[in-house]
SERO-4910 file (N, C-alpha, C, O; in steps of 0.05 Angstrom, whole numbers):
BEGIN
 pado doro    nc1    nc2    nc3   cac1   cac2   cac3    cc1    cc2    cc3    oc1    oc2    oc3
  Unk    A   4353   2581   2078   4327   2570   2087   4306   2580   2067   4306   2600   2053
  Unk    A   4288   2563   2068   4259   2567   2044   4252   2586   2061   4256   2585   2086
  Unk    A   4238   2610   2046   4223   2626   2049   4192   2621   2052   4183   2615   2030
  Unk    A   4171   2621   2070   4141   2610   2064   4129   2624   2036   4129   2645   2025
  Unk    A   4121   2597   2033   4108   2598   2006   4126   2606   1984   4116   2615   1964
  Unk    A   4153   2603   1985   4174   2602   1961   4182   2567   1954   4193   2548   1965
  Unk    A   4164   2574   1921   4167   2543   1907   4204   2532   1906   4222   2547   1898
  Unk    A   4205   2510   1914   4228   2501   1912   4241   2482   1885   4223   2478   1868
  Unk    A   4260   2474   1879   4269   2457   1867   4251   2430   1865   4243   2421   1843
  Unk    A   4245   2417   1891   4236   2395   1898   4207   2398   1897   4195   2377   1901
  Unk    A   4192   2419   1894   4161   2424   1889   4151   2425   1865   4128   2419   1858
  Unk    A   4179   2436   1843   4177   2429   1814   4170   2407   1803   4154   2400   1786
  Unk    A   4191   2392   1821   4200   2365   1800   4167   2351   1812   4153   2343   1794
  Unk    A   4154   2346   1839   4136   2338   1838   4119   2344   1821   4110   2325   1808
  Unk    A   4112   2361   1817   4093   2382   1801   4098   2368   1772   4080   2354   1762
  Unk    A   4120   2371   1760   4126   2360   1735   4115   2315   1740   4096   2306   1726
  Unk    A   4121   2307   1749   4117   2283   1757   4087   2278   1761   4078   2255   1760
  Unk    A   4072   2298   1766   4050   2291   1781   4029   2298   1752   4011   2284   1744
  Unk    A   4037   2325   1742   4026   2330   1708   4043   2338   1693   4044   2327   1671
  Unk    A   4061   2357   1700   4079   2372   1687   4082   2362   1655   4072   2370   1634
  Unk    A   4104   2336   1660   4106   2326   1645   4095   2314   1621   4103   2307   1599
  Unk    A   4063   2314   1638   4046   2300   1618   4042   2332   1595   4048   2332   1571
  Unk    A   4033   2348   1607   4031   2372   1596   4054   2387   1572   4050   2400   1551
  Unk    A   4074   2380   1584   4100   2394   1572   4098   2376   1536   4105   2385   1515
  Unk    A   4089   2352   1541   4093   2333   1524   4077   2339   1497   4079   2336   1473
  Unk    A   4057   2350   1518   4028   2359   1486   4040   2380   1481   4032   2386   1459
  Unk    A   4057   2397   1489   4067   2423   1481   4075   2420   1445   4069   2438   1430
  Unk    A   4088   2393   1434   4098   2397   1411   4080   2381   1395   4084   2378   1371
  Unk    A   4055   2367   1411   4044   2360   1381   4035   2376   1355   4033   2401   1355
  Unk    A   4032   2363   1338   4030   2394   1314   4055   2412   1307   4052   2426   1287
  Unk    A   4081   2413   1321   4096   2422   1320   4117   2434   1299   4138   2423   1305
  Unk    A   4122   2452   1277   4126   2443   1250   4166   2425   1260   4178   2413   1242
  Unk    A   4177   2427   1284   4193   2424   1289   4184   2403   1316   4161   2406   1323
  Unk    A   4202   2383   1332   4194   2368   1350   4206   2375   1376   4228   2364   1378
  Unk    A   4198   2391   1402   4213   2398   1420   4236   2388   1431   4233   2367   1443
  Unk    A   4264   2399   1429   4271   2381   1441   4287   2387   1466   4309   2377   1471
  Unk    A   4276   2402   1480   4277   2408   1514   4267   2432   1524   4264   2452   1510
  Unk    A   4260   2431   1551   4244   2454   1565   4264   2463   1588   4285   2453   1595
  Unk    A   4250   2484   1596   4259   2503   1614   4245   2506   1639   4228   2521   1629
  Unk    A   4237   2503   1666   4213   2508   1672   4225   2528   1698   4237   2519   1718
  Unk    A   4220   2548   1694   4234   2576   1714   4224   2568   1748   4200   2569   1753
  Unk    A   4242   2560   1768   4228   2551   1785   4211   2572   1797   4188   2565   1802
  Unk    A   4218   2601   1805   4214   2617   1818   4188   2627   1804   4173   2636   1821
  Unk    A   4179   2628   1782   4169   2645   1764   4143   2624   1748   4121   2632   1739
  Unk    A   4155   2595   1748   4138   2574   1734   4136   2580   1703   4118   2570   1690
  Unk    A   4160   2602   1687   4147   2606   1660   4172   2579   1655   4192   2570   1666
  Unk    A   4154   2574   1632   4167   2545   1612   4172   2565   1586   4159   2583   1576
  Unk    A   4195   2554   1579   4210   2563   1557   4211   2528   1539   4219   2507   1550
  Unk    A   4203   2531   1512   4208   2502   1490   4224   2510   1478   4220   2533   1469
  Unk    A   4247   2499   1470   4269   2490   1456   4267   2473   1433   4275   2450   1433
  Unk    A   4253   2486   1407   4252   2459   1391   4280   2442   1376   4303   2449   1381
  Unk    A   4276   2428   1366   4299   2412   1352   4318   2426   1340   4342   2424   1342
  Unk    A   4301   2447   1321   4299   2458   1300   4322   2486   1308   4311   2501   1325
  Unk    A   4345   2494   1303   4361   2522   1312   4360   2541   1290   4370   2563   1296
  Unk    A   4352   2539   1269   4342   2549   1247   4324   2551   1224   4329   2533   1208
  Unk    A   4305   2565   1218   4293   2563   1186   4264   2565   1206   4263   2580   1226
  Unk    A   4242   2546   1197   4209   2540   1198   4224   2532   1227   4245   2521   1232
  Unk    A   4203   2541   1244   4188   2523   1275   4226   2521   1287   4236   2502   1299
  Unk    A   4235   2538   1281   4261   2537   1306   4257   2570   1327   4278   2583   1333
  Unk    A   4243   2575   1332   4237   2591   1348   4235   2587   1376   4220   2568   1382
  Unk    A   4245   2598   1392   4237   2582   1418   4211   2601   1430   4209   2626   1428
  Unk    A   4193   2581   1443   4170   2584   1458   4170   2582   1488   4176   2564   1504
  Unk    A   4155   2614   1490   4160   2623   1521   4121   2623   1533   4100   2635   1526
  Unk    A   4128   2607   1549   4092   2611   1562   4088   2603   1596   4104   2588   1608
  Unk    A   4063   2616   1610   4071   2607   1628   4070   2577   1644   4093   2569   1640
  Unk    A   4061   2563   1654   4051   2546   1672   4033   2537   1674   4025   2514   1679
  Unk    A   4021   2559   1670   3975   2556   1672   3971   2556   1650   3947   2551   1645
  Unk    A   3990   2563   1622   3977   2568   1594   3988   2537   1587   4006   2545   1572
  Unk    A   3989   2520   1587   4001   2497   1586   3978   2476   1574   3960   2477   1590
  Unk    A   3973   2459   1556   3958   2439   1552   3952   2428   1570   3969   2423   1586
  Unk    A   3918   2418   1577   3913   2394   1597   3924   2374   1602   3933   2359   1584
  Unk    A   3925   2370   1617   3946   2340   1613   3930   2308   1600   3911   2294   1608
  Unk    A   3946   2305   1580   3927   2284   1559   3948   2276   1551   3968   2287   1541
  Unk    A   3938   2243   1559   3960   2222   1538   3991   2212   1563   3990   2210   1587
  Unk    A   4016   2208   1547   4038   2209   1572   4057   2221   1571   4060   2236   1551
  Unk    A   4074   2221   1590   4095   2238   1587   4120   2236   1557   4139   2251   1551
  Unk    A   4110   2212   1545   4128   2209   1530   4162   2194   1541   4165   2181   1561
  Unk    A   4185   2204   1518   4213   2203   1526   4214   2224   1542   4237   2234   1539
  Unk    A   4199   2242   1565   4219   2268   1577   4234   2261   1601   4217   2252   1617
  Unk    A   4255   2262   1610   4266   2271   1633   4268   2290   1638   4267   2309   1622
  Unk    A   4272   2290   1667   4284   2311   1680   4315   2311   1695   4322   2300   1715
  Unk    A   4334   2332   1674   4361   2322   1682   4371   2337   1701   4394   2333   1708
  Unk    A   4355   2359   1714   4379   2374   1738   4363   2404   1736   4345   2412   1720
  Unk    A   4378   2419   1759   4368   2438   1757   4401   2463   1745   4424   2458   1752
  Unk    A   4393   2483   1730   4414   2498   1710   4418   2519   1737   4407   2524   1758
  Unk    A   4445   2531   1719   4456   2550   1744   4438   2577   1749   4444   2594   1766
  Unk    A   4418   2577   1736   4401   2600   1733   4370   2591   1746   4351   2606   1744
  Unk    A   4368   2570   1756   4350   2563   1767   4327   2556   1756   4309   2572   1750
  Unk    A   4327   2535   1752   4309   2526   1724   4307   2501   1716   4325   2492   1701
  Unk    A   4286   2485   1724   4289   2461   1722   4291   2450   1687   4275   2461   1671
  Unk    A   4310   2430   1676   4315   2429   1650   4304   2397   1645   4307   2375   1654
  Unk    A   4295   2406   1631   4269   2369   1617   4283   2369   1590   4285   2391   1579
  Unk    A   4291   2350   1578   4300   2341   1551   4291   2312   1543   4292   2292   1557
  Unk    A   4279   2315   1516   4256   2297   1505   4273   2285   1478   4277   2293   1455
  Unk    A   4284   2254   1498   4298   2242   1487   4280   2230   1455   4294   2225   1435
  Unk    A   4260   2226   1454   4238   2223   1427   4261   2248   1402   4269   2241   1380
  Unk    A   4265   2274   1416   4271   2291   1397   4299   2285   1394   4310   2294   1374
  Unk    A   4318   2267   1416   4351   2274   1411   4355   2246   1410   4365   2236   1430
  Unk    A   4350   2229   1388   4351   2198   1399   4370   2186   1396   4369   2162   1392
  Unk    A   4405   2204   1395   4427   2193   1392   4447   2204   1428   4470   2211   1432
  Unk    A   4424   2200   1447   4435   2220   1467   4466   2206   1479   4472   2185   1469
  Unk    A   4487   2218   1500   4506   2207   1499   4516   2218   1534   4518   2242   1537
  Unk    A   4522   2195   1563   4530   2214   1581   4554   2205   1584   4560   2182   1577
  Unk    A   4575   2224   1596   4592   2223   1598   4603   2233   1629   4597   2255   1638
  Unk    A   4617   2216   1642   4621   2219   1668   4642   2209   1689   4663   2208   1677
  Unk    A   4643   2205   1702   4664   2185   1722   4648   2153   1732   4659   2131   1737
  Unk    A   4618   2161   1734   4606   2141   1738   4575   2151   1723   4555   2159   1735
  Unk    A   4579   2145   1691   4557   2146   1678   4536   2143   1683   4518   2159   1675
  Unk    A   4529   2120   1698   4513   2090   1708   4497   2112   1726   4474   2112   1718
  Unk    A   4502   2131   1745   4488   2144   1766   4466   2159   1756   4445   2162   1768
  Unk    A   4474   2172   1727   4455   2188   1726   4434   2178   1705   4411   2185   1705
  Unk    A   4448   2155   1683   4432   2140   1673   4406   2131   1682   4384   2132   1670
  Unk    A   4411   2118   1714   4389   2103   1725   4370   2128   1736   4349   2122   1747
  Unk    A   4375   2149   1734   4353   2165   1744   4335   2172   1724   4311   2174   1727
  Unk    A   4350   2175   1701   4333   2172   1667   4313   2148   1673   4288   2149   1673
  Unk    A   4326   2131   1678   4305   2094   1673   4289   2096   1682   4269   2088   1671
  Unk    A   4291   2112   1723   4264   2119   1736   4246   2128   1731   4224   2124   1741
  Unk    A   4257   2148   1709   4234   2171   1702   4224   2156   1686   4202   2151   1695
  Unk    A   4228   2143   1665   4221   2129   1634   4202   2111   1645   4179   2110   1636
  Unk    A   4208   2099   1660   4189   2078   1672   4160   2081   1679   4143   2063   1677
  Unk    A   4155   2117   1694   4132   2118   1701   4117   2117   1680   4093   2115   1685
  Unk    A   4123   2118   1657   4108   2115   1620   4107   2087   1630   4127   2074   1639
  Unk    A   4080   2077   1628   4074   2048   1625   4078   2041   1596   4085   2018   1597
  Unk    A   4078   2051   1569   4087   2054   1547   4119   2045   1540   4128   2030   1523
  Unk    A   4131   2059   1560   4164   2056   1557   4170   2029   1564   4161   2022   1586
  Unk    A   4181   2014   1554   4209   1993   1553   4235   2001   1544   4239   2017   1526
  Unk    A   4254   1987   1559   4283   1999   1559   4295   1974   1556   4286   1954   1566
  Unk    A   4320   1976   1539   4338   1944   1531   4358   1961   1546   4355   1985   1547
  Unk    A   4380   1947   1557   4402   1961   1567   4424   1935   1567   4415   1913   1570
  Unk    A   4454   1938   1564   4478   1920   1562   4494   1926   1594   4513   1915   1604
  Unk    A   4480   1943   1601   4493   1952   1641   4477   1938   1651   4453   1937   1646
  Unk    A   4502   1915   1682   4483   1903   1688   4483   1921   1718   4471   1913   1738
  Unk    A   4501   1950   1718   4490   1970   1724   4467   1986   1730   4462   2000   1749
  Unk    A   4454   1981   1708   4425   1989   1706   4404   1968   1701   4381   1977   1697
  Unk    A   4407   1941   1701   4385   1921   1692   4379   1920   1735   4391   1923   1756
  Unk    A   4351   1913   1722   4325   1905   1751   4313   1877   1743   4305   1876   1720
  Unk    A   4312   1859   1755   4303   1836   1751   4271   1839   1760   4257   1825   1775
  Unk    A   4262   1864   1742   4227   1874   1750   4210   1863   1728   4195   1878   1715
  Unk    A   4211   1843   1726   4192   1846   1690   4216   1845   1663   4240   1842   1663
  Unk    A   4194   1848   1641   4207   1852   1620   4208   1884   1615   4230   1888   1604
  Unk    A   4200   1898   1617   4202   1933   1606   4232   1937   1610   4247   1948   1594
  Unk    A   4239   1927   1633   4275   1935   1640   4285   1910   1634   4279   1894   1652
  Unk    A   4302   1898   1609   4316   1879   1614   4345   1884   1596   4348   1899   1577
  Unk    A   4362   1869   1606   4389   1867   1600   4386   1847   1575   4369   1831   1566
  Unk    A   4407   1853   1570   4408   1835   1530   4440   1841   1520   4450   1862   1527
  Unk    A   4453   1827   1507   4472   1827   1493   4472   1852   1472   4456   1845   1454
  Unk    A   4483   1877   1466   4486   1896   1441   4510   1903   1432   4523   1920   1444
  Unk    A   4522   1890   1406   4542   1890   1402   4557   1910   1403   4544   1931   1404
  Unk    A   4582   1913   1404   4602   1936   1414   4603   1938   1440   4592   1923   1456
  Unk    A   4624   1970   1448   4641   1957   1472   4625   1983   1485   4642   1990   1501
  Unk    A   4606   1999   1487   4596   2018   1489   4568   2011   1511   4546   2006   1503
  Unk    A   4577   2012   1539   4546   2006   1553   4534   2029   1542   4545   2050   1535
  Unk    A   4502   2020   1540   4475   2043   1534   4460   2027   1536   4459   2002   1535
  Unk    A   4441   2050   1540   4412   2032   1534   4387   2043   1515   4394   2061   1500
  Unk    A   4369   2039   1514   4347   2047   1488   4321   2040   1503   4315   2022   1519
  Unk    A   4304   2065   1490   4278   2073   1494   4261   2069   1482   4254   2085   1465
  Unk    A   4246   2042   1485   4226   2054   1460   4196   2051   1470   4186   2030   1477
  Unk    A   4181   2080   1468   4151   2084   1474   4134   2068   1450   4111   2077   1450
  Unk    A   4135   2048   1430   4119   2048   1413   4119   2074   1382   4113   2072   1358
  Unk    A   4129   2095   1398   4141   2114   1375   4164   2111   1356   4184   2119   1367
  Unk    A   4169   2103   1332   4194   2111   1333   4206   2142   1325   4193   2163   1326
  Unk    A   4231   2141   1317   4250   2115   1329   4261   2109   1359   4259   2126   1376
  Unk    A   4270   2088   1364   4283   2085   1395   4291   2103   1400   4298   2112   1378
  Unk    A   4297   2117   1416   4324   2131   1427   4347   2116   1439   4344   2095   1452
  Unk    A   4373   2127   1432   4402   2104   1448   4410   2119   1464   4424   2136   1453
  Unk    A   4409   2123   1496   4430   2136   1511   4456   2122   1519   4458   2106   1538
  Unk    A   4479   2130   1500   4501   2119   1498   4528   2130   1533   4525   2153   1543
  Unk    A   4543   2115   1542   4550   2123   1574   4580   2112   1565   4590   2091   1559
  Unk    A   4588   2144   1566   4620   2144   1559   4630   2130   1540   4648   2115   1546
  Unk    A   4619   2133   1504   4626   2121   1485   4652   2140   1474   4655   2163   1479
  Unk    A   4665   2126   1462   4689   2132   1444   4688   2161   1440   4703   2177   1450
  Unk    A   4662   2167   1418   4669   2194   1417   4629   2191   1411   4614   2176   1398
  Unk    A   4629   2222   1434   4610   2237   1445   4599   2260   1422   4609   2281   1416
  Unk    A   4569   2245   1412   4555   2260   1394   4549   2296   1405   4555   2303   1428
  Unk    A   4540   2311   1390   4528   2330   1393   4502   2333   1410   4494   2356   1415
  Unk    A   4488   2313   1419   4472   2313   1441   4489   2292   1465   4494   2268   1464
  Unk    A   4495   2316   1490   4503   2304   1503   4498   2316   1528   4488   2338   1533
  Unk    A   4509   2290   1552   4511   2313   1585   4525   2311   1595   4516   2298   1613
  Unk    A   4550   2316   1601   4581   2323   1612   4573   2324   1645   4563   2342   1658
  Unk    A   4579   2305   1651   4578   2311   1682   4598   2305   1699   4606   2282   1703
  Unk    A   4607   2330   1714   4631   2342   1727   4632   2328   1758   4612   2328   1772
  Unk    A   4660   2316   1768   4653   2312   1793   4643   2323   1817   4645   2307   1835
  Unk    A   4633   2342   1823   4615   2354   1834   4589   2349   1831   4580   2362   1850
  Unk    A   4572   2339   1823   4556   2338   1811   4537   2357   1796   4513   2356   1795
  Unk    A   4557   2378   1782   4558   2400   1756   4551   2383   1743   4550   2359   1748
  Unk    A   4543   2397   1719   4542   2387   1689   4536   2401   1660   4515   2414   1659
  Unk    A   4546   2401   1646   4544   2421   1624   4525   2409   1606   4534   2388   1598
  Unk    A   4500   2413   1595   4478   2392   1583   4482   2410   1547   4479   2435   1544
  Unk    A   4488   2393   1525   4488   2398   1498   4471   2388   1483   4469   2363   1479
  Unk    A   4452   2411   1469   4429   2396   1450   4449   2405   1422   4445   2429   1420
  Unk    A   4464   2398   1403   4462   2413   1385   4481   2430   1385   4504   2424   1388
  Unk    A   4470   2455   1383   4480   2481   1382   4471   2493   1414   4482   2512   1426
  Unk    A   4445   2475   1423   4441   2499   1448   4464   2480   1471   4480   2462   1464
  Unk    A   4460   2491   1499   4478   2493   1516   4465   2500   1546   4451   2520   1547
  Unk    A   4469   2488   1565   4461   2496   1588   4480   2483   1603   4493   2463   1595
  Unk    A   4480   2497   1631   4500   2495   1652   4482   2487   1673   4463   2501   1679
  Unk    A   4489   2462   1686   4469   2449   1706   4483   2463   1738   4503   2478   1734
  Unk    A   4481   2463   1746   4486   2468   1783   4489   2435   1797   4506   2423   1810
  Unk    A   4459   2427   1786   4465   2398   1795   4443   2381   1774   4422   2386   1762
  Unk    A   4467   2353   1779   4449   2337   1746   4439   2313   1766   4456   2303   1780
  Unk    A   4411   2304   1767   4400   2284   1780   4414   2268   1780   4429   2271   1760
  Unk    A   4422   2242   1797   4425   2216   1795   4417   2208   1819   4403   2221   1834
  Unk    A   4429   2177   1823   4418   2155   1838   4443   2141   1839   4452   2128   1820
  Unk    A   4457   2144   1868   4483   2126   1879   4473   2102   1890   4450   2097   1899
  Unk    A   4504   2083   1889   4495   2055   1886   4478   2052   1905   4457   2043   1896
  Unk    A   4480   2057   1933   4465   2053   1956   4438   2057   1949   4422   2038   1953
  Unk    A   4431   2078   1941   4396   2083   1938   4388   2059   1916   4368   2044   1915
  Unk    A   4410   2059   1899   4396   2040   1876   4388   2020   1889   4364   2014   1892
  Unk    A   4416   2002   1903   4404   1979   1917   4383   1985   1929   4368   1969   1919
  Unk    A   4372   1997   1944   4348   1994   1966   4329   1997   1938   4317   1976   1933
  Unk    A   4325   2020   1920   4301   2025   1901   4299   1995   1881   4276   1989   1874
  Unk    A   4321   1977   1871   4315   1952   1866   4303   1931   1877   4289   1914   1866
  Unk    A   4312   1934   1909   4299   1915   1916   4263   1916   1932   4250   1901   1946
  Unk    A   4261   1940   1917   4228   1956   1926   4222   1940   1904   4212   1918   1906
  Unk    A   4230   1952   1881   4219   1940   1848   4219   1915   1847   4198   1905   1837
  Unk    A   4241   1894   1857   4227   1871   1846   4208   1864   1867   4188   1852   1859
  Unk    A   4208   1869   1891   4189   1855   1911   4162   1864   1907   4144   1857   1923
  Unk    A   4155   1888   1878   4132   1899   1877   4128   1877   1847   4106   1866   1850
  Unk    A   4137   1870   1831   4138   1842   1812   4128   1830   1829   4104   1827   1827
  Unk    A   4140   1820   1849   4128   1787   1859   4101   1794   1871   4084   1777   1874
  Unk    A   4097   1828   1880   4056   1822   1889   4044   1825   1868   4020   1821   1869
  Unk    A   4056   1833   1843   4039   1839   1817   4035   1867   1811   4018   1877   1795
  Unk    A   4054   1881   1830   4049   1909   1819   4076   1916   1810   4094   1923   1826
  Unk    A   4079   1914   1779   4111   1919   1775   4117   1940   1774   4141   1942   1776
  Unk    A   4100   1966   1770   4127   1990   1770   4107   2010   1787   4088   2021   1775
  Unk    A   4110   2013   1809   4102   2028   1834   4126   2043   1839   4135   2046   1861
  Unk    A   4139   2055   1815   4161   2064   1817   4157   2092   1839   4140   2110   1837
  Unk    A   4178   2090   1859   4178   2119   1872   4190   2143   1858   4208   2137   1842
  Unk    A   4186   2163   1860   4197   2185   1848   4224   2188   1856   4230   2185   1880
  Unk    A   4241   2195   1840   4270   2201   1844   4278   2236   1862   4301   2243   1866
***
């Protein structure tokens, strides 16, 4: 049981959703390296940055707390939020910095679409996707398209480049990746770094259906992405 006044898992991710994210995002402008994932200690609120970079100039990792954080200015960018690590710690990875990302799973598709949710609240973000898994008949920002090869994924693009590709159980699985275990474990790989999830977000078929058919019936009043939080 929660303890009063002990921040939870689920108080984070609002928190991140509500600025967090926007915040976390200005963290690397200027950056001599480009972040490419955070840490955010639930218990404690310190954020730890992960840049791209694992060696030489600007590969240092950056520890600060919560309140020392940029105003929130501008958008969240590519960040998700993929799960919380076995150490308790919510983990954000900023697909802008890993734009060859890759999941790997029993049902890829689950945790994919919790990525899309997040990407979406960026009015900025459009997503092409070949899963008709993951396509919403909400608009154009989410649409399904033909991409050659035998590899469902889909692609991000804020107006920044380059796109990012999150590739779902391709042949063979780059160096940025998220391994996710039937339990809903997951082992998350930037690179060289490494984290161990406890639990990796997704979205089963059932919720999808009901959260699709919120989305398009928010198209037909003219408000297309009133997306709810995942």
């Amino acid at each position: 049981m929660t303890e009063p006044g002990e921040v939870t898992f689920a108080d984070t991710v609002r928190w991140l959703h509500d600025e967090g994210l926007v915040r976390l995002a200005a963290v690397g402008v200027g950056a001599p390296s480009p972040i490419a994932a955070f840490t955010i200690e639930i218990a404690t609120g310190t954020v730890t940055a992960f840049p791209a970079a694992t060696v030489g100039v600007g590969s240092d990792v950056l520890e600060l707390a919560a309140d020392d954080l940029p105003e929130p200015s501008g958008t969240a960018g590519r960040l998700v939020i993929v799960g919380v690590t076995m150490t308790d710690s919510v983990l954000v990875v900023n697909l802008a910095a890993c734009p060859a990302m890759s999941i790997t799973a029993d049902h890829p598709e689950r945790t994919a679409r919790a990525w899309v949710l997040q990407l979406l609240l960026n009015s900025e973000v459009s997503i092409t996707t070949n899963s008709a898994a993951l396509a919403i008949e909400a608009g154009d920002r989410l649409r399904q398209a033909f991409i050659p090869g035998g590899t469902k994924l889909f692609s991000v693009d804020d107006r920044h480049p380059p796109v990012a590709t999150v590739s779902m159980n391709p042949a063979v699985a780059g160096e940025d990746r998220l391994d996710v275990i039937g339990d809903g474990t997951a082992d998350m790989y930037l690179g060289t770094r490494f984290w161990q999830l406890g639990h990796a977000l997704d979205v089963a078929d059932a919720r999808w259906e009901a959260l699709t058919e919120q989305l398009e019936s928010a198209v037909a009043e003219d408000d297309p992405y009133s997306t709810p939080r995942i």
